[in-house]
C-alpha positions in Angstrom: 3.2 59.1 117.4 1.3 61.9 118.9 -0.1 61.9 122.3 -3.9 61.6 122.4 -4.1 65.5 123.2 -2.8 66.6 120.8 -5.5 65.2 118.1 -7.4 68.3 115.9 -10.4 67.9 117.9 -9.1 68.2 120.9 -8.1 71.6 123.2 -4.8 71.2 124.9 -4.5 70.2 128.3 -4.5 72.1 131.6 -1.5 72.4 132.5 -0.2 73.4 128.7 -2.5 76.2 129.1 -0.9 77.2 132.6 2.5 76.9 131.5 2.0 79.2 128.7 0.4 81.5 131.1 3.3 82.1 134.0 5.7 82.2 131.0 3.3 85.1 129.1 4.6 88.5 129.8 2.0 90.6 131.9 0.2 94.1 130.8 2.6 95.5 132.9 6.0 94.0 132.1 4.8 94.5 128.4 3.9 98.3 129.5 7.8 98.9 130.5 9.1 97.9 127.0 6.9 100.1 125.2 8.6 103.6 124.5 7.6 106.8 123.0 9.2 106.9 119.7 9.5 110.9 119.5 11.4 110.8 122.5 15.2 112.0 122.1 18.0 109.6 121.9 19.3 111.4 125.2 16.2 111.0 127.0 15.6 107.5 126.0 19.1 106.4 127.1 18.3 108.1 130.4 15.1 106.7 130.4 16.4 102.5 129.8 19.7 103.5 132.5 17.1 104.8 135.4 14.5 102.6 135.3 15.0 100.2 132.4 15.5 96.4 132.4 19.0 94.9 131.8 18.7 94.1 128.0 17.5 97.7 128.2 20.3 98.9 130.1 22.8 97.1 127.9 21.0 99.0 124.6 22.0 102.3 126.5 25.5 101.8 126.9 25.7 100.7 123.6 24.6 103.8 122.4 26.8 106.3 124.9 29.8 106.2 122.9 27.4 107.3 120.4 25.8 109.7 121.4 28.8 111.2 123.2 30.1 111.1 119.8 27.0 113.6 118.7 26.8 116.2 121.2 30.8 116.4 121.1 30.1 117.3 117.1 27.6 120.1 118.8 30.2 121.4 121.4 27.9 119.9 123.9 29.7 116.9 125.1 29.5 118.6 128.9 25.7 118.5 128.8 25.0 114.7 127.5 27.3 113.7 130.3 25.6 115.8 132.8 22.1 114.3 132.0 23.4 110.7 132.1 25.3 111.1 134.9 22.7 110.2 137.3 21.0 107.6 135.6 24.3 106.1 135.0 25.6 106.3 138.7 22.0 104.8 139.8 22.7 101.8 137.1 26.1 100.7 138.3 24.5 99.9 141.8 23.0 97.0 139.9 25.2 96.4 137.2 26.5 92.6 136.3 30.4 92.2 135.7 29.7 92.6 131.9 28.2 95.7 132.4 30.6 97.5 134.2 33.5 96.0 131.4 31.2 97.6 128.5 30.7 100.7 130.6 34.8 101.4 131.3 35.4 100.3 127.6 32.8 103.6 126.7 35.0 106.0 129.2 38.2 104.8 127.7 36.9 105.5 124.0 35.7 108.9 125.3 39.5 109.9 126.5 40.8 108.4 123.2 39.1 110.4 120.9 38.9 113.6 122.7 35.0 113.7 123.1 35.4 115.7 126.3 38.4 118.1 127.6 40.6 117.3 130.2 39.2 119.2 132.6 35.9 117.7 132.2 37.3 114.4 132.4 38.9 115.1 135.5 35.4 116.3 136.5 33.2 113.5 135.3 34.9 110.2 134.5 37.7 110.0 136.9 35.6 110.1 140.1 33.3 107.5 139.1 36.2 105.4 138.3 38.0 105.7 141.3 34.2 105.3 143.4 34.2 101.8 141.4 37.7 100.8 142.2 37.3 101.8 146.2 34.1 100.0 146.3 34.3 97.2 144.2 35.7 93.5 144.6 34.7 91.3 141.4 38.3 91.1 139.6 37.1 90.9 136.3 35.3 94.4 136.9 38.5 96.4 139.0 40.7 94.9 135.5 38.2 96.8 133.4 38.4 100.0 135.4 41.9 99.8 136.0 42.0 99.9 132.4 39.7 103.0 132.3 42.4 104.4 134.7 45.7 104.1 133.3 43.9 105.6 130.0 42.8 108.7 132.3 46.1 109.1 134.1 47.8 111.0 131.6 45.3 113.6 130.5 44.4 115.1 134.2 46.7 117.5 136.7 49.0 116.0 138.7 48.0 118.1 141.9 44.6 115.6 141.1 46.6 112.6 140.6 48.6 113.2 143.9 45.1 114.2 146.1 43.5 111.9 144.9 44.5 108.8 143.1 47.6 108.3 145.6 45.6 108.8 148.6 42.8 106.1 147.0 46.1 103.8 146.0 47.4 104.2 149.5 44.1 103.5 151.4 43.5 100.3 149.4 47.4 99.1 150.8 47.0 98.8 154.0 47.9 95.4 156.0 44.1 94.8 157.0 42.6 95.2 153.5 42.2 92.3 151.1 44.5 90.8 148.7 42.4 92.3 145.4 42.7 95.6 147.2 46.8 95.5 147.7 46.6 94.1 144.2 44.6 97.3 143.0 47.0 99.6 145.1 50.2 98.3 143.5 48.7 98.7 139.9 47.2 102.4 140.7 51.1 103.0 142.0 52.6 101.6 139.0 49.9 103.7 136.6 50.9 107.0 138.1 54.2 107.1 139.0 55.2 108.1 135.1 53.2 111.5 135.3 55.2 112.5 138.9 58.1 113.8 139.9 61.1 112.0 142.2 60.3 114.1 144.8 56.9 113.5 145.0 57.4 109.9 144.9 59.8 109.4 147.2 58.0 111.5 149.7 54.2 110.3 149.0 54.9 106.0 148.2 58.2 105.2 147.8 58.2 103.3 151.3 54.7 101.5 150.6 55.9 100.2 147.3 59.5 98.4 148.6 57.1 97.4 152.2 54.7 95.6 149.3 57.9 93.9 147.5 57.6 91.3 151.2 53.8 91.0 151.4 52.7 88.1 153.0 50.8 87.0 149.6 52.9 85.8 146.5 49.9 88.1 144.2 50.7 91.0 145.9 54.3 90.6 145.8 54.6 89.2 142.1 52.1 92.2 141.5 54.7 94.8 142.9 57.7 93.3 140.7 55.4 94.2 137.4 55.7 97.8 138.8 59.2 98.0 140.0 60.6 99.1 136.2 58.2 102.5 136.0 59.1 103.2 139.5 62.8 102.5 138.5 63.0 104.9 135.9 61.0 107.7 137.8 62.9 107.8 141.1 66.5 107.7 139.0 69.7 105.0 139.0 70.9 105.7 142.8 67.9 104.6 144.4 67.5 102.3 142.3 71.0 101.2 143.0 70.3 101.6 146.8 67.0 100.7 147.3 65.0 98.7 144.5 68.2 96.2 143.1 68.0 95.0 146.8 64.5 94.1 146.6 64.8 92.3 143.4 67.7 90.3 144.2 65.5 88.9 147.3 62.9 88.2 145.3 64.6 86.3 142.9 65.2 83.6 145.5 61.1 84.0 146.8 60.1 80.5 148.0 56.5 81.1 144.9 58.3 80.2 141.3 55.5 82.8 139.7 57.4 85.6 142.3 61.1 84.4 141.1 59.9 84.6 137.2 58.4 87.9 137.8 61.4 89.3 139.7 63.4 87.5 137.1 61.2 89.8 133.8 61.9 92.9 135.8 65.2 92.4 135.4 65.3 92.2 131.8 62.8 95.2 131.6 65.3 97.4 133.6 68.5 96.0 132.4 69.4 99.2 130.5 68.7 101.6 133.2 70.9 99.1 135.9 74.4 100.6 136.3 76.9 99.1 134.3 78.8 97.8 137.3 75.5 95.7 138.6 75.0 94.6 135.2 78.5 93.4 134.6 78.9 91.8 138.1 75.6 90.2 139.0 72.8 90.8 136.6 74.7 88.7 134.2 75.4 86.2 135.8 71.7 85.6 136.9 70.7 85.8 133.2 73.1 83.2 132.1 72.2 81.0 135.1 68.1 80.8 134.0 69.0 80.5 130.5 70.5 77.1 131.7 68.2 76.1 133.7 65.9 72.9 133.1 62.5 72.8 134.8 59.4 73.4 133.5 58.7 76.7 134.8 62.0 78.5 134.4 61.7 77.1 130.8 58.2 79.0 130.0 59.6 81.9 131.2 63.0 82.1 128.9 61.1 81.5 126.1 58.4 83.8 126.4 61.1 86.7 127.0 64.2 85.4 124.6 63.7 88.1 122.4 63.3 90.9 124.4 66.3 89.6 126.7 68.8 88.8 123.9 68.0 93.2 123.0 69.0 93.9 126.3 71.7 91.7 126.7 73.2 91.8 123.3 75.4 94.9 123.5 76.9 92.9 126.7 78.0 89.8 125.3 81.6 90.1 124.3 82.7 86.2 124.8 81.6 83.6 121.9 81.2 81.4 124.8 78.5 83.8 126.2 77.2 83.7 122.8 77.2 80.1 122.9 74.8 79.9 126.1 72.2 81.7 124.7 72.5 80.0 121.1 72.3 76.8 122.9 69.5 77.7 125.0 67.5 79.1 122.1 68.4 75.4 120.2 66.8 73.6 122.9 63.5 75.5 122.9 63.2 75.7 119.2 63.3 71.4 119.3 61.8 71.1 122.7 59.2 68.3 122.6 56.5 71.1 124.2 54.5 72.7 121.4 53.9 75.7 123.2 57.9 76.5 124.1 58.6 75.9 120.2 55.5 78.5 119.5 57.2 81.0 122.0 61.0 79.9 120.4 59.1 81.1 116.6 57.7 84.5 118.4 60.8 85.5 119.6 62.9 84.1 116.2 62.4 88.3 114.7 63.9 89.5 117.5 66.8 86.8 118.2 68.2 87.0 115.0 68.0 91.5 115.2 69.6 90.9 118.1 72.5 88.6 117.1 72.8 89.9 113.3 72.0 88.6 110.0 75.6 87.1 109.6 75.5 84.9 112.5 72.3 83.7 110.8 74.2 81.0 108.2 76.1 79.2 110.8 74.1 79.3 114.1 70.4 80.0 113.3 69.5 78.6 109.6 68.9 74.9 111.3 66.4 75.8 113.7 64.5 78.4 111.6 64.3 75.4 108.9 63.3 73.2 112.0 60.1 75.6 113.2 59.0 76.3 109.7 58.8 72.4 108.9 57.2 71.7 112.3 54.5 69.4 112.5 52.3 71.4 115.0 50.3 74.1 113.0 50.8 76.9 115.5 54.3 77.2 115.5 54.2 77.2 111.6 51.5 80.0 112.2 53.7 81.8 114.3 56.7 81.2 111.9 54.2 82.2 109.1 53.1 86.1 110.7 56.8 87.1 110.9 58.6 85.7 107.7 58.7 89.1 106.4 60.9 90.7 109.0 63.0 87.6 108.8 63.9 88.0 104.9 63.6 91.8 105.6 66.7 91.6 108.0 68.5 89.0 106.1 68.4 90.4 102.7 67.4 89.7 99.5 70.9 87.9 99.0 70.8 85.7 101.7 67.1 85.3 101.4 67.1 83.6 98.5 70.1 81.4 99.4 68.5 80.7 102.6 64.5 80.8 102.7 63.5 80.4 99.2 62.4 76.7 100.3 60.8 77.7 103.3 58.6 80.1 101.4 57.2 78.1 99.1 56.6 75.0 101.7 54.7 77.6 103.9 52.3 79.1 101.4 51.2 75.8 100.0 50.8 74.4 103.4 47.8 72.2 104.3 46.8 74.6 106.8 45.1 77.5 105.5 45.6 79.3 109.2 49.8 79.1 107.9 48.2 80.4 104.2 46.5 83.0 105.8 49.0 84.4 107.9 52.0 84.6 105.2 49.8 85.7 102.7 49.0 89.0 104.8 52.5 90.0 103.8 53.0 88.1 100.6 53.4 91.5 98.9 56.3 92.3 100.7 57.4 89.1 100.7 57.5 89.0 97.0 60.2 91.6 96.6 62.9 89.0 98.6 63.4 87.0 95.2 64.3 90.7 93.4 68.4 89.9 93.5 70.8 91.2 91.4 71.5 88.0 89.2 68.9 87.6 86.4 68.9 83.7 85.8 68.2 83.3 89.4 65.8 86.4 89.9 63.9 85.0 87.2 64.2 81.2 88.2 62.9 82.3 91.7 59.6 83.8 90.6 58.8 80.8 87.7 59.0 78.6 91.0 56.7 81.3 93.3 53.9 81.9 90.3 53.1 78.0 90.4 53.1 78.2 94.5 50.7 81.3 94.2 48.4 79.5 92.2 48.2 76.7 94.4 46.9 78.7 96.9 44.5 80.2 95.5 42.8 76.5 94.4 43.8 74.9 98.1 41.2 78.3 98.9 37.8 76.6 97.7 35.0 79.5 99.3 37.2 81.4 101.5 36.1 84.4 100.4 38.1 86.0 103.0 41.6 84.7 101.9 40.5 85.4 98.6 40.5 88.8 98.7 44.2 89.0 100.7 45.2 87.1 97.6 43.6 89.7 95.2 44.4 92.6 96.8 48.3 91.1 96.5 47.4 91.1 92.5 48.6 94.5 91.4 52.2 93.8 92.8 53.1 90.5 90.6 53.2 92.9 88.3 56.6 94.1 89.8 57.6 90.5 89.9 55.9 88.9 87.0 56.2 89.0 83.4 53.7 90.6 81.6 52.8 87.4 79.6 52.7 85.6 83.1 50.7 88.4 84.4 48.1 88.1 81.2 48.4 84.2 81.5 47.6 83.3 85.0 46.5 86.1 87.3 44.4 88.2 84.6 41.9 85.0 84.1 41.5 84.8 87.9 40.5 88.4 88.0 37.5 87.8 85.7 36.5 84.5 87.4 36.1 86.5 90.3 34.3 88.9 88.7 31.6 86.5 87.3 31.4 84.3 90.0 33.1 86.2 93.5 31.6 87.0 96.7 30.5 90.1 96.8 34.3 91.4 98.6 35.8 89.5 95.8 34.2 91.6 93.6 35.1 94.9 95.0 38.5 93.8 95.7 39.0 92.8 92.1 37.2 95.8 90.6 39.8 98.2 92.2 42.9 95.6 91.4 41.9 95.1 87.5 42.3 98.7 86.4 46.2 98.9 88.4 46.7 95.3 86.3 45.5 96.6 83.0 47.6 100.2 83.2 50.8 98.0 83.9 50.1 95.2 81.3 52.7 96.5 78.9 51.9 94.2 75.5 49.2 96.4 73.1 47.3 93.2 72.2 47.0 92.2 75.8 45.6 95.4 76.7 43.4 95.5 74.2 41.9 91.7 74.8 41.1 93.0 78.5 39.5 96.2 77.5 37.5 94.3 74.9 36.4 91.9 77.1 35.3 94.8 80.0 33.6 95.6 77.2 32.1 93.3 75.9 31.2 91.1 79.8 30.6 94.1 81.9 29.6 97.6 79.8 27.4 95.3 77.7 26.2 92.5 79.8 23.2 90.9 79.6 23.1 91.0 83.6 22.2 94.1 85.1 24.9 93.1 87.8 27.2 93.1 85.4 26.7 97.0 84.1 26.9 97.6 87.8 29.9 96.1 88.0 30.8 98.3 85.2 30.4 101.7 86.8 31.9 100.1 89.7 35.3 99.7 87.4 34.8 102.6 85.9 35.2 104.9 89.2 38.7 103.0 89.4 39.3 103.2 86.0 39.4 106.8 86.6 41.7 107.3 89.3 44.1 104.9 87.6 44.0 106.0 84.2 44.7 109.6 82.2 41.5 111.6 81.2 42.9 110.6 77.4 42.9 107.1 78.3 39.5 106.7 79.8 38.2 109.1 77.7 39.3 106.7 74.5 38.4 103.2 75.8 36.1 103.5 78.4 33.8 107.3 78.3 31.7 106.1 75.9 29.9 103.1 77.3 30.2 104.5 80.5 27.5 107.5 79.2 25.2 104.8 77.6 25.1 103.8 81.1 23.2 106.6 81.8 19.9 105.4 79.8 20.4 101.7 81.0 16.7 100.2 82.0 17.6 99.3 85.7 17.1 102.1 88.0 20.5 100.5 90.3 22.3 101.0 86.9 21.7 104.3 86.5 21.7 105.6 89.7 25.4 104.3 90.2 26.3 105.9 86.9 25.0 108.6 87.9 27.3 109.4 90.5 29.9 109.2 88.1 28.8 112.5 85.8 31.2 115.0 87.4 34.0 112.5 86.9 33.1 111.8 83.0 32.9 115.4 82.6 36.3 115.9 83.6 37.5 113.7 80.4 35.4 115.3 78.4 37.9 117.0 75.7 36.2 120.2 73.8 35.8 120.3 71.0 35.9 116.7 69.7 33.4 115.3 72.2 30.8 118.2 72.5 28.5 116.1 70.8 29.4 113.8 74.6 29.1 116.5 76.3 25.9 117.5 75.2 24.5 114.1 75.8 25.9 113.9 79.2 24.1 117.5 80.0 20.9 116.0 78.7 21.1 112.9 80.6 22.1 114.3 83.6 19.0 116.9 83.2 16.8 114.1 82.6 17.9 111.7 85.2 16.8 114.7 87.8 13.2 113.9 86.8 13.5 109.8 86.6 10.8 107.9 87.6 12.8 106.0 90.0 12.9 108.3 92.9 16.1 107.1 94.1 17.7 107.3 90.4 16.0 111.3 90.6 17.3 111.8 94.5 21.0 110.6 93.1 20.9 113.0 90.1 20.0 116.2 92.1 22.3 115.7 94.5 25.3 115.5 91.9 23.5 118.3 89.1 25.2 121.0 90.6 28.8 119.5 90.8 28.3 118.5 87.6 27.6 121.9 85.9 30.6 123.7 87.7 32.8 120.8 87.1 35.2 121.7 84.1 35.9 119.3 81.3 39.5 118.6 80.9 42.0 121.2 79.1 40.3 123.7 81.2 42.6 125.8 83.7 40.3 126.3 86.1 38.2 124.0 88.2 35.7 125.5 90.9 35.6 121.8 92.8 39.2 122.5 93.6 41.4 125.1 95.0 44.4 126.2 92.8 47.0 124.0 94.0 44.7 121.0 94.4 43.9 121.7 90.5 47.6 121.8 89.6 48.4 118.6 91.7 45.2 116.8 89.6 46.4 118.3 86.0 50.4 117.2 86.7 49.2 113.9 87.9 47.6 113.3 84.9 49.6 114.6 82.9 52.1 112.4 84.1 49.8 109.4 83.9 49.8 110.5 80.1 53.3 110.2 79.9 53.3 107.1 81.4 50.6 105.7 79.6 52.7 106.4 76.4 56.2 104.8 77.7 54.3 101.6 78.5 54.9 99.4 75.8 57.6 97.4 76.6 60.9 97.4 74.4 59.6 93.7 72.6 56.2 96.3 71.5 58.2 99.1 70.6 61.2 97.5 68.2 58.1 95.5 66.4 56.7 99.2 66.0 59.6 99.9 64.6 60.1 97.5 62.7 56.9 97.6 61.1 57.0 101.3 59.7 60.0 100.5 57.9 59.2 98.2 56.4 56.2 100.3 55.2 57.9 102.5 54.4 60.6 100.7 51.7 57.5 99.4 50.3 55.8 102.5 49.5 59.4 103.8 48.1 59.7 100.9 45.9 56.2 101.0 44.4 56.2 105.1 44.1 58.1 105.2 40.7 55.4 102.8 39.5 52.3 104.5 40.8 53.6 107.6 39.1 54.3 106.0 35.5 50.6 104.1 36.1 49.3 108.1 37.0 50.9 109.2 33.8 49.8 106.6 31.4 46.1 107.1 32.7 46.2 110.5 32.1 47.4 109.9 28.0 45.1 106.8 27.6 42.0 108.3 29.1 42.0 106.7 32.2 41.1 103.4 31.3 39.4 101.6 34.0 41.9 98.5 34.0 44.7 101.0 35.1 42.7 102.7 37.5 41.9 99.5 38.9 45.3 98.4 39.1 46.5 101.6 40.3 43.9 101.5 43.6 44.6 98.0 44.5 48.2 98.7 43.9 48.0 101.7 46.5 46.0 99.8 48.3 48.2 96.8 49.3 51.2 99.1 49.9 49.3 100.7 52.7 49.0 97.5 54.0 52.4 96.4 53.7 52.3 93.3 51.2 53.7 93.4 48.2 52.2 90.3 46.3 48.9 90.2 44.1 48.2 93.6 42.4 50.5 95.3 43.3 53.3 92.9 41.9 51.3 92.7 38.1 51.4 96.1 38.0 54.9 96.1 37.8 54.6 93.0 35.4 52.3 95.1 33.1 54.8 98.4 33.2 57.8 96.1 32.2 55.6 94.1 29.7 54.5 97.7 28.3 58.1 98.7 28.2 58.8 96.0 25.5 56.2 96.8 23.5 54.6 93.4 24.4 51.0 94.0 26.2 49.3 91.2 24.3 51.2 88.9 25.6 51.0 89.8 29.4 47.6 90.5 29.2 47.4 86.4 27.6 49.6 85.7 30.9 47.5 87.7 33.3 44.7 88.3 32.1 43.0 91.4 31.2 43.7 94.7 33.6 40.6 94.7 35.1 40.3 91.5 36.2 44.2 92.4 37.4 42.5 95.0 39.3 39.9 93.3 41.2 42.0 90.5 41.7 40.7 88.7 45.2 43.8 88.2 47.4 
């Protein structure tokens, strides 16, 4: 029930009225959104950086990577930055953390693409990054301009880097500064040590970086291991040897587990550059010794970096019992009870088995790969899911379908659609592991995988978006599939989604169709779906429909042969043209230069001609966007050739050559399609045509000459078209077969009585068949 106030004849209270009041917006606040729309999108993001609010200020450096992107076009990246510049500096005085992320994220796409020169970066962005990283503390910010600055590093001088970024790097180390700033100095060390020389790093750092390695906080120190392999590999293997293995060895017994795991992933990422002697003798050892090891910690850590250890280590192992440490170890992640080591165990399965070699696979990996891909947590069958490719990539298609034809099929119709999603990314591929050299089992495979495929697409209900991965998978079954399991099953899916898809359905399935149709080898099948594009689509009641059309019809073209288009699909394509939807025409439009290019001279210049006048008409449509479309295509369309022609003026000479082979070739190809089944019934059918004409030729030539000493009577004549007649078709009962009857009846001198058996030669003639 309403409160008594709030009855039609009464005004709202007091303080209602005073509430709305302190929550209205003043003249003046109002007066700071309002902006002069001439101004320039320069000035106005100048304008909303200097003196804007912070929804204002966000806008701006939305637009920066923008408008950088603009006056970089113009050869004037130099002078937006300039003008921003101070506006910008101003800004970051009051930025929030999200700001100054968004902000380094617009610097870092800047470098990336090039929309200023090096020079001018070392000019512009690197000071302002290194102002925020002396004077900043917020972690989440220095991350974010840390990132800026490792993108920066390798595009300026390294006279700047060693002035400057080492002396910032340096001053942010010392004992008396913060944690977060010895945290920043060890990652600026770390970011520039690639671009400089030994010398210079031995000389300018070397000393801070191993003092860092004992800082009195584990961050610092576990920060310092992270950078230990770049500095490795720039200062060279003796002082690494000497200096940096001494270091890591300590740290490896630190009192902080993160320090020891750290120390413990530096090892593996500098394994290769260790001397062979240290590896042999200690490094070994170590690695055996964690991949033992129980507790909780130690355990995250092996199975996060399995794969990339068993790479390094690999080439090492020469002992099956060393082989049979890490096999063991791997075992008892891939059936640990934690979800999350079993997730890590499937990450790293790719690299494991690369590592070890697809014919260890049989006899020491199969169980636990069949283990994480039935596991009952949905991540790890995720995770199993992304990287099934590479598995059956590295095994073979051999041992693939010995070993993970089962697997496959149990993860694409899993009850997770996440697991569907992520195998059918690379179900394409994935496909082809089933292509062995046996036929009974290639084919036995792929009548087990169409059934699967289907599955998945009705477990799919409205996810458009897993929809179209499935459709765009659609043109390779083809490879895989018959062509009457092609016509059957994925063809009728196609159309469904044409009637009825989301609009990405739709598209998807417009550009797959036309690749389905050119390799559907079976004439009548062909036929049916051109018919039925015909009949649904070029003529459908639905303007949508004809839209769709035009839409198929651009694919059409690059797919097909001029000949081919030009025969099935030109025509209704130009009655297009007068369609009476302005979105119809104006999409068919576009496609004039295109059609003209099928054109062939001179059997369609009565086409041609209708095109011209179309296209001439269309300038002048009453729909101004129809009219807008046709001029801008008019002039394209009168230099564009028709097809035969050896010249075309849209192209340069070897791009013309490259179209006319292409489709010449698509020609050629269009011709060989029909499979061997189409082409021995081909054959087939014209001889036998043709020993039916040869049998009935003697007749039709005593019939000819008897009409020509009788007077032609109509009965003969009759008899002698519907005896032609049926030959052409290739039967050889009903007319045909009396006439011979009559010429042997004639022969004995007994025409009375055939004609009482037979009946009179007319009524032979138009005999109904």
């Amino acid at each position: 029930m309403l409160d008594d106030y709030e009855t039609w004849d009464e005004s709202p209270p007091s303080e209602a009225i005073e509430d709305v009041k302190q929550k209205s917006k003043t003249g003046e606040e109002i007066e700071r959104y309002i902006v002069d729309e001439n101004i320039s999108d320069l000035d106005l993001v100048c304008q909303f950086l200097s003196s804007g609010n912070a929804i204002q200020q966000q806008n701006a450096i939305r637009r920066l990577e923008a408008l950088f992107q603009e006056y970089h076009a113009a050869g004037e990246g130099r002078k937006a930055f300039d003008a921003i510049q101070g506006p910008l500096e101003t800004a970051m005085v009051t930025y929030d953390s999200d700001s100054h992320v968004d902000t380094s994220n617009v610097f870092i796409e800047v470098v990336n693409q090039q929309l200023l020169t090096k020079q001018e970066i070392a000019d512009c962005l690197l000071p302002i990054v290194l102002n925020v990283l002396n004077n900043n503390r917020d972690r989440e910010v220095l991350d974010g301009w840390l990132n800026a600055l490792y993108t920066i590093v390798p595009v300026v001088d390294v006279k700047l880097l060693k002035k400057e970024v080492t002396a910032l790097a340096l001053s942010k180390g010392e004992v008396d500064e913060t944690v977060q700033s010895r945290v920043v100095c060890c990652k600026v060390l770390g970011a520039i040590v690639p671009q400089l020389d030994r010398e210079s790093i031995e000389f300018s750092f070397f000393s801070k970086a191993m003092a860092l390695c004992q800082d009195t906080d584990y961050e610092v120190r576990i920060c310092m291991c992270e950078q230990l392999d770049p500095i490795a590999r720039a200062v060279g293997a003796q002082l690494t040897k000497d200096s940096i293995m001494p270091e890591v060895f300590e740290l490896l017994n630190d009192e902080e587990a993160g320090v020891r795991m750290a120390a413990f992933e530096c090892i593996i990422n500098m394994f290769d550059i260790i001397p062979a002697d240290i590896r042999k003798d200690k490094m070994f050892g170590i690695i055996k010794e964690y991949c033992t090891a129980q507790d909780e910690v130690t355990l995250q850590c092996i199975a996060r970096l399995f794969g990339p250890l068993m790479t390094k280590v690999a080439p090492e192992v020469e002992k099956e019992d060393d082989w049979a440490i890490f096999l063991q170890s791997y075992k008892g992640l891939a059936g640990n009870s934690d979800a999350k080591l079993r997730e890590l165990a499937a990450f790293n399965f790719p690299a494991v088995l690369k590592a070890m070699g697809p014919r260890k696979y049989a006899m020491h990996l199969h169980a636990s790969y069949m283990q994480l891909c039935n596991d009952t947590n949905e991540d790890v069958r995720a995770c199993i899911a992304c990287s099934f490719h590479e598995v059956s990539k590295m095994l073979g298609k051999e041992r693939g379908m010995t070993y993970l034809k089962d697997a496959f099929l149990s993860l694409l119709q899993d009850q997770s659609q996440e697991v569907q999603n992520k195998i059918l990314g690379n179900l394409a591929t994935m496909l082809g592991m089933f292509a062995v050299t046996n036929e009974q089992d290639r084919i036995s495979a792929y009548a087990e995988v169409l059934p699967a495929v289907l599955h998945v697409e009705a477990s799919m209900g409205r996810n458009w978006r897993m929809l179209r991965e499935l459709v765009l998978i659609f043109p390779s079954c083809t490879d895989y599939f018959t062509s009457d399991q092609v016509y059957e099953n994925i063809i009728p899916l196609c159309f469904r989604y044409l009637a009825a898809g989301a609009a990405p359905i739709k598209t998807a399935t417009a550009a797959a169709l036309p690749l389905l149709l050119r390799r559907t080898r079976k004439i009548v099948q062909r036929n049916d779906i051109i018919q039925r594009l015909m009949r649904e689509y070029a003529r459908a009641k639905s303007c949508f429909g004809r839209q769709l059309y035009v839409e198929l019809a651009e694919n059409l073209l690059a797919v097909f042969s001029s000949k081919f288009f030009r025969d099935n699909f030109l025509e209704e394509a130009v009655n297009l043209l007068q369609d009476p939807v302005p979105n119809v025409r104006m999409k068919a439009c576009l496609l004039l230069p295109q059609l003209k290019r099928t054109v062939k001279l001179p059997d369609d210049v009565e086409l041609l001609e209708r095109m011209s006048k179309y296209c001439t008409a269309l300038t002048t449509d009453n729909d101004r966007d129809v009219a807008a479309s046709a001029r801008s295509i008019v002039e394209d369309f009168k230099v564009t050739p028709t097809h035969g022609v050896k010249k075309d003026p849209t192209m340069s000479a070897q791009e013309f050559e490259e179209f006319d082979a292409t489709d010449k070739q698509k020609e050629k190809e269009e011709e060989d399609m029909l499979s061997k089944e189409e082409v021995d019934n081909k054959k087939l059918s014209e001889a036998a045509q043709k020993e039916r004409r040869a049998r009935l030729s003697d007749s039709e030539l005593r019939i000819r000459a008897r009409l020509q000493g009788t007077g032609n009577r109509p009965g003969l004549q009759s008899m002698l078209e519907a005896a032609s007649g049926r030959s052409s078709a290739g039967e050889s009962s009903g007319p045909a077969k009396n006439v011979r009857d009559y010429l042997s009846s004639r022969e004995k001198g007994n025409a009375r009585s055939y004609r009482s058996t037979t009946g009179t030669a007319s009524r032979i003639g138009r005999g109904t068949h």
